[in-house]
C-alpha positions in Angstrom: 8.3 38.2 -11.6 8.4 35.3 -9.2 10.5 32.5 -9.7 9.9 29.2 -9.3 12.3 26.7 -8.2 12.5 22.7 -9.9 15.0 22.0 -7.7 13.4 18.7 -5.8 11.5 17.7 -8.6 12.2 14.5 -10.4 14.1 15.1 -14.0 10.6 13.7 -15.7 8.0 16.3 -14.1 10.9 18.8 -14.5 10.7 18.4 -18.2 6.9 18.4 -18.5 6.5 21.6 -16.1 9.3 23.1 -18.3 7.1 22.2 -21.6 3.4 23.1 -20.2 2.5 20.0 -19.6 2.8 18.8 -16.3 2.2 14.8 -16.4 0.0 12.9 -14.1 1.9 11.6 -10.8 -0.9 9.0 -9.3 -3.0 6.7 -11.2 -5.6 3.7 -10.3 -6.8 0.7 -12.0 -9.3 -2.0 -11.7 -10.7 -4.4 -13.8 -12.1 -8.4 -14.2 -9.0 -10.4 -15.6 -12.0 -11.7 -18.1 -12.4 -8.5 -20.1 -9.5 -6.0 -18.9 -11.8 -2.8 -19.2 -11.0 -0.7 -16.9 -13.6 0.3 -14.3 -14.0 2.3 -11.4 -16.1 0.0 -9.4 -17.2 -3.6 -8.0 -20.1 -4.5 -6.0 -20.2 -7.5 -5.3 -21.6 -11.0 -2.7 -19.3 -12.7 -3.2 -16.6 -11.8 -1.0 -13.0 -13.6 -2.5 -12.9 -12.2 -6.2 -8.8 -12.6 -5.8 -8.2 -14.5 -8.8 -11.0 -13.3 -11.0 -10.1 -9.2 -10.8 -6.1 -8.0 -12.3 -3.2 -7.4 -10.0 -6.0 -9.8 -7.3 -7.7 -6.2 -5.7 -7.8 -2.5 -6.9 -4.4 -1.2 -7.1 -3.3 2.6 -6.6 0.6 4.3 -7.7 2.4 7.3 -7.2 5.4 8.0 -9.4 7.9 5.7 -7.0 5.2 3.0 -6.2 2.2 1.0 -6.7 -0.3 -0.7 -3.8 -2.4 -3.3 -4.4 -5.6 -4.3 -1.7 -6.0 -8.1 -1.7 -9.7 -8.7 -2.9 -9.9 -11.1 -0.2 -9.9 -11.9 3.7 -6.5 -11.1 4.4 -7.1 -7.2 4.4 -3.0 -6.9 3.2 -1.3 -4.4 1.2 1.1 -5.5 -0.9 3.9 -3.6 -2.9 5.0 -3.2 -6.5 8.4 -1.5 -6.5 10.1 0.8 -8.9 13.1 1.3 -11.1 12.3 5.1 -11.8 9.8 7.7 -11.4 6.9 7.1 -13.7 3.2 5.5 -14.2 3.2 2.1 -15.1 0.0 0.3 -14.3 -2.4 1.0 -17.1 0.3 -0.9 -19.4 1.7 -3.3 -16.8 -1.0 -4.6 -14.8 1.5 -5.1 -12.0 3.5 -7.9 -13.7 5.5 -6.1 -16.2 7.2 -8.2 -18.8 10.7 -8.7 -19.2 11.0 -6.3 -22.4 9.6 -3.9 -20.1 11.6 -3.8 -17.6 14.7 -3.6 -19.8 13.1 -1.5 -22.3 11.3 0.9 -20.3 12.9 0.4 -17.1 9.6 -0.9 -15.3 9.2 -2.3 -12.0 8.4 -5.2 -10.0 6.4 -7.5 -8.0 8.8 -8.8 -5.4 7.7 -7.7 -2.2 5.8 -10.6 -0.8 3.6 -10.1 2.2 2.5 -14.3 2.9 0.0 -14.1 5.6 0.2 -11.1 7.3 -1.3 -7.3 7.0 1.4 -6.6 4.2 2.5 -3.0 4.3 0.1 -1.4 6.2 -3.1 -3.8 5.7 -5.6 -4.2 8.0 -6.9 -6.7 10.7 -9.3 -6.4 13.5 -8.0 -7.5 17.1 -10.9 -9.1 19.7 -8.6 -9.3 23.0 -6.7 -11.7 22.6 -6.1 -12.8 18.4 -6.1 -11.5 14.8 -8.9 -11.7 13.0 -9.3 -11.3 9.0 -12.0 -9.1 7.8 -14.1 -12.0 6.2 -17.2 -10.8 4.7 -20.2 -12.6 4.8 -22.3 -9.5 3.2 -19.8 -9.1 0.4 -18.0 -6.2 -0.7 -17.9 -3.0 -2.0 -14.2 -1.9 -4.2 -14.0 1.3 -5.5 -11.0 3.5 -7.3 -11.0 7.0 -8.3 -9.0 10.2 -9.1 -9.3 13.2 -6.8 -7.8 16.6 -7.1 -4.3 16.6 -6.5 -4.1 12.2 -6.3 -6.3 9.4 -6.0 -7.5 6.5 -4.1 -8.3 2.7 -3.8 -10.7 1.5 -1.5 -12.1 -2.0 -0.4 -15.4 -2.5 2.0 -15.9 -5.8 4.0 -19.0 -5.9 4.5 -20.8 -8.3 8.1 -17.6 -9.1 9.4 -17.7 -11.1 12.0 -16.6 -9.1 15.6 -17.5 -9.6 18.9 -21.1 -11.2 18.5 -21.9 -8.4 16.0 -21.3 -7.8 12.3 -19.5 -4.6 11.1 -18.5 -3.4 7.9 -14.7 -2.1 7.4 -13.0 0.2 5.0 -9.6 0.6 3.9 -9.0 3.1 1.5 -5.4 4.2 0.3 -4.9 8.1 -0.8 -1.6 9.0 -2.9 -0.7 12.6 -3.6 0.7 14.2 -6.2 4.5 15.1 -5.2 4.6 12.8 -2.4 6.4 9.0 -2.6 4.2 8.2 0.8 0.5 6.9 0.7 -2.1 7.4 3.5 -3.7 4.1 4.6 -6.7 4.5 6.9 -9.5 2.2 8.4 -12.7 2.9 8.9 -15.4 0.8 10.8 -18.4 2.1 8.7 -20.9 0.2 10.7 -21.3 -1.9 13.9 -19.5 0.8 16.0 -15.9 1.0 17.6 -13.4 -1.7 17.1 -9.8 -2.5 17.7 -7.6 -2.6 14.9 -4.4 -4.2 13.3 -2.3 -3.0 11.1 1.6 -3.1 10.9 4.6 -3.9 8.4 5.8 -7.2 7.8 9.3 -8.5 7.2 11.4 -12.1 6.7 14.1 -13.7 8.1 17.4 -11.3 7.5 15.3 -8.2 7.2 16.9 -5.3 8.5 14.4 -4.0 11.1 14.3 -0.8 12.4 11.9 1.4 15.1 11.2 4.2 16.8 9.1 5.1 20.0 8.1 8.2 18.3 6.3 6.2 15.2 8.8 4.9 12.8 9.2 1.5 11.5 11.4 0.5 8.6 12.1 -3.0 7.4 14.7 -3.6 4.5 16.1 -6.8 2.3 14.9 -9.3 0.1 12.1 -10.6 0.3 11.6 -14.3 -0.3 11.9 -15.3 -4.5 8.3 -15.7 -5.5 7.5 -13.8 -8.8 10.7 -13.2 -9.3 13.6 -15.2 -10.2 16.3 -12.5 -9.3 14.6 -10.6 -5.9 16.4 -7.4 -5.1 16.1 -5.5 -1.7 13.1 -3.4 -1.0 12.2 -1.4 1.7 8.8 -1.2 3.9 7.7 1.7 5.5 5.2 3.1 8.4 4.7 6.6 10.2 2.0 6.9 12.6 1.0 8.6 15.6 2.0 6.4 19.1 -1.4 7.9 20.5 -3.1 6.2 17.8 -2.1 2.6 19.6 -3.1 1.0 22.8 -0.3 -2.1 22.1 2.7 -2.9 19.7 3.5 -6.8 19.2 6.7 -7.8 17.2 5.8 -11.3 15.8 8.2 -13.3 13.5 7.0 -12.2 10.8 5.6 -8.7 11.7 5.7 -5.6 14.0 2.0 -5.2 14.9 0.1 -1.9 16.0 -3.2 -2.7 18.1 -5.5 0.6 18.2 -8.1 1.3 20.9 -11.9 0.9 20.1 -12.2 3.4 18.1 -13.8 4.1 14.5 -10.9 5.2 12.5 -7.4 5.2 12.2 -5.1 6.5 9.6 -1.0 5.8 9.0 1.7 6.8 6.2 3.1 3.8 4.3 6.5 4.3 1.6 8.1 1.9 -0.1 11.8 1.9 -2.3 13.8 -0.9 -3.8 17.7 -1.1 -4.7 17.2 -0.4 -8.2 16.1 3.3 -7.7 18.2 6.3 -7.8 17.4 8.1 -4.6 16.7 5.5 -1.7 18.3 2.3 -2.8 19.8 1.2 0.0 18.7 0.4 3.9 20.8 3.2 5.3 19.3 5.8 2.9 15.7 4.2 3.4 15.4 4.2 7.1 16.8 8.1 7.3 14.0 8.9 4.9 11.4 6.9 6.8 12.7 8.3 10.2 12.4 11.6 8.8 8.6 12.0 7.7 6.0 12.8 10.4 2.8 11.8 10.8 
């Protein structure tokens, strides 16, 4: 008889494999802030739905953490950080309340991307500048559970590029066992185009990079949300081939792609108040040590 080993398994899916019931590990959610019913997509012209849908864009979690997509022009990702391994959107809606997060040891909402690409959010680059993925044929968001994950996706549809229109696609994939995600862009139609995408940080961030495709950022981010910010990492691994150009702005460390029609990164996120990478030393080993 084979045996299995638990070993690397957190104490929670260690328990349910040990019972016959083996819990979920990723979950989605998407809904109008009108109603709160849960739906698994929006169709829509009218391209800014940010304060009319919950948590402002379809939002994705694995056990460690949760991704939002701004329903908006910004194409960022943004990051909603956990105190322990477990699925918390369908009752939080991304801003938990205070019993709980001292109840039920729920997260937060204190990483705050401003305006740039967030954690792995996407742009489009002309030459020269940045340009947001404003839709002037609406868009298209979409959620859904997939064997062994799921994934959010948002389509910008006639964005402006180059003379042309062209429709864009980011769609984040989370996996079952995994604390990473898998951000990719796609430029569904109008052809090849050069894309941005990158991790943003804030004044007395630790910042840390690689040649080989690692960038780390850690500390608190600026109080927004939250009235006591803790430190919380950011994340990237990605393939150096992948990028034509790198720019470190004050804000951001920018990736610049080729003309090309896809590309695809790994994003992971942690905060201080976790058991297993809460603190920038331990966060940048574990981001140095996943490959693309």
């Amino acid at each position: 008889m084979e045996r299995k080993s638990y070993k690397f398994l957190p104490f929670l899916l260690l328990a349910g494999l040990l019972a016959g019931n083996v819990q979920a590990q990723t979950d989605v959610s998407l809904f109008w802030r009108s109603d709160s019913v849960q739906i698994s997509e929006i169709i829509t012209p009218e391209a800014d739905q940010y304060k009319k849908v919950g948590h402002h864009g379809p939002a994705i979690e694995n056990m460690y953490m949760a991704l939002r997509i701004y329903f908006n022009n910004s194409g960022s990702i943004d990051v909603y950080s956990k105190q322990k391994p477990q699925l918390e959107l369908s009752t939080s809606h991304w801003y938990p309340t205070e019993k709980q997060q001292t109840e039920k040891g729920y997260g937060c909402d204190e990483y705050k991307v401003g305006k740039t690409v967030g954690l792995g959010g996407i742009n489009l680059w002309d030459g020269e500048k940045i340009l947001q993925l404003t839709a002037t044929q609406g868009r298209e968001v979409r959620v859904a559970h997939i064997k062994g994950g799921a994934t959010a996706e948002m389509l910008a549809k006639g964005v402006p590029y180059k003379g042309k229109n062209v429709d864009i696609l980011i769609r984040i994939t989370m996996y079952d066992n995994e604390r990473w995600a898998k951000v990719e862009a796609f430029s569904k139609r109008g052809g090849r185009v050069q894309f941005v995408t990158g991790v943003n940080f804030h004044p007395g961030n630790s910042v840390n990079e690689t040649d080989n495709g690692h960038i780390a950022v850690w500390a608190k981010h600026p109080a927004d949300v939250s009235q006591n910010p803790i430190p919380i990492g950011g994340g990237m691994v990605y393939n150096p081939q992948d990028f034509v150009q790198k720019k470190v702005t004050d804000d951001a460390i920018l990736l610049i792609s080729p003309s090309v029609k896809h590309i695809s990164t790994k994003v992971v996120s942690a905060g201080s108040r976790e058991a297993e990478l809460n603190n920038a030393e331990a966060f940048i080993n574990y981001v140095k040590s996943l490959k693309y």
